[in-house]
N, C-alpha and C positions, 0 to 999 in steps of 0.2 A: 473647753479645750481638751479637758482628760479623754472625754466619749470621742471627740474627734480624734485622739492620737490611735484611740481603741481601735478604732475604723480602719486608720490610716496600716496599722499593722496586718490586723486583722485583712483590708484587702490587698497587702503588701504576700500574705501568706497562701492567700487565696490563690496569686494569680503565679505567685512560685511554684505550687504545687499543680496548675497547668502545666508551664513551663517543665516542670521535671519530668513529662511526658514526653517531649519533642525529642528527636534525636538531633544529632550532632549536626546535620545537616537542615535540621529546620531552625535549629537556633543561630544559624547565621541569616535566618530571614531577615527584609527589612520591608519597609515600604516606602513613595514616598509622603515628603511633608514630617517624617518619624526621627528621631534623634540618629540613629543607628541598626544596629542588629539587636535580634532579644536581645544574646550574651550580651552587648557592651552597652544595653539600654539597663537591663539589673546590673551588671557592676559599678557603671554610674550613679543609677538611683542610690542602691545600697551604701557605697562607698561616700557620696552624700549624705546619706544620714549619719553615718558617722563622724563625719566633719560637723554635721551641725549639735552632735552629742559634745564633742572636742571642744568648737569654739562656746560651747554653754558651760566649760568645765565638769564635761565626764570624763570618763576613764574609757571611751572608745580611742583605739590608738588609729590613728592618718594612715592613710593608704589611700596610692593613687593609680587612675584607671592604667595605669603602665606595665603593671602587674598583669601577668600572664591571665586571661578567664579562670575563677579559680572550679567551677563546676556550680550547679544552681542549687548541689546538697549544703554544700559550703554558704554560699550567696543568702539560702532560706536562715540556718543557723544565725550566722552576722544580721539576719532581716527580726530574730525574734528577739536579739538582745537589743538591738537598737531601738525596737519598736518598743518594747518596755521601758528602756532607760527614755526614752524621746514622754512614755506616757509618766514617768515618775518624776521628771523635772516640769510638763506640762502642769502636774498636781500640786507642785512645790514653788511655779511661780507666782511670784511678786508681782501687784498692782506696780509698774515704773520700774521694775528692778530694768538694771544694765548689767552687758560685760563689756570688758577690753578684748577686743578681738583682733589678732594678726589677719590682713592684707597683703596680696601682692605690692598695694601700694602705700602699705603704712596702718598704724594701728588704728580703728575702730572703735569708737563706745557703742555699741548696739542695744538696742532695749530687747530685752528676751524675747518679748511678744513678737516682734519682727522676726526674729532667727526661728522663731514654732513656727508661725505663718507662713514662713518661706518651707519651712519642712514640709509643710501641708501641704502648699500648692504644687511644690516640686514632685512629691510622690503620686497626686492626682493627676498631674502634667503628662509625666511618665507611664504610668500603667497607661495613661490613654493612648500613647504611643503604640504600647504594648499591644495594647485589642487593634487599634488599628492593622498591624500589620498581623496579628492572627487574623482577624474578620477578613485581610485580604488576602489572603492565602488560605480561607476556608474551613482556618484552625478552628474549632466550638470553642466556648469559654464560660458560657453562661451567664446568670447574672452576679454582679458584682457590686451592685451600686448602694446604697445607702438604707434600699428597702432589702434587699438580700442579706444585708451586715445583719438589720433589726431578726429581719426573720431568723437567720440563722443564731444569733446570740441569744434569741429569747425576749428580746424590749422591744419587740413587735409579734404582736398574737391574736390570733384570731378572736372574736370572744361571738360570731354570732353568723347564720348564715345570710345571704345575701337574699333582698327580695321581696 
């Protein structure tokens, strides 16, 4: 789970710093099939991570997508502390641990492993969003996917030529 959170930030940061290249006017792209626009597909994603830092008992404070777009300097910021607090409870859970979680419709016992999980899938869900509507609008973005993470982090390396 910890390498997967690694990942998860890591290509959380990756596709932020795309994004801080688009101007104002391409960050209202969307496409369809896609959640939204970039802007309110990263403040969703982001602001999701944070609720799921929240209901695990961190110290990210709630904020909801109602808030004004706060800028994607901000949005990356909010994406590196979440992404580390998301990998230091990842490292710190419990085989069965639960919490008490607030609902719209009442309180929740969740088992942690469900609340990571759902972290994970949401923020893959999302960026996919993301490249979608770059790819369709002709934005580049490169690779991002799981052998990109290795290559680039070093826990994927060459050791020999092909042949």
């Amino acid at each position: 789970m910890v390498e997967a959170f690694r990942y998860n930030k890591w290509a959380n940061l990756y596709l932020l710093d795309v994004c801080a290249k688009l101007s104002e006017r391409e960050l209202q792209l969307t496409a369809p099939g896609t959640y939204g626009t970039i802007a309110a597909t990263w403040q969703h994603l982001v602001n999701s991570e944070r609720r799921y830092i929240w209901r695990l008992g961190g110290d990210e404070g709630r904020f909801t997508v109602r808030h004004k777009f706060p800028g994607i300097a901000v949005l990356r910021q909010q994406a590196v502390s979440s992404g580390d607090q998301l990998i230091v409870v990842a490292r710190r859970a419990k085989s069965n641990a639960t919490v008490d979680s607030r609902w719209k419709s009442g309180t929740r016992r969740v088992h942690v492993a469900i609340l990571l999980l759902q972290a994970l899938h949401h923020g893959n869900d999302h960026r996919t969003h993301l490249c979608t509507i770059l790819g369709h609008h002709g934005i580049p973005y490169d690779e991002m996917d799981v052998w990109a993470y290795g290559e680039a982090t070093g826990t994927m390396v060459p050791i020999g030529s092909k042949g």
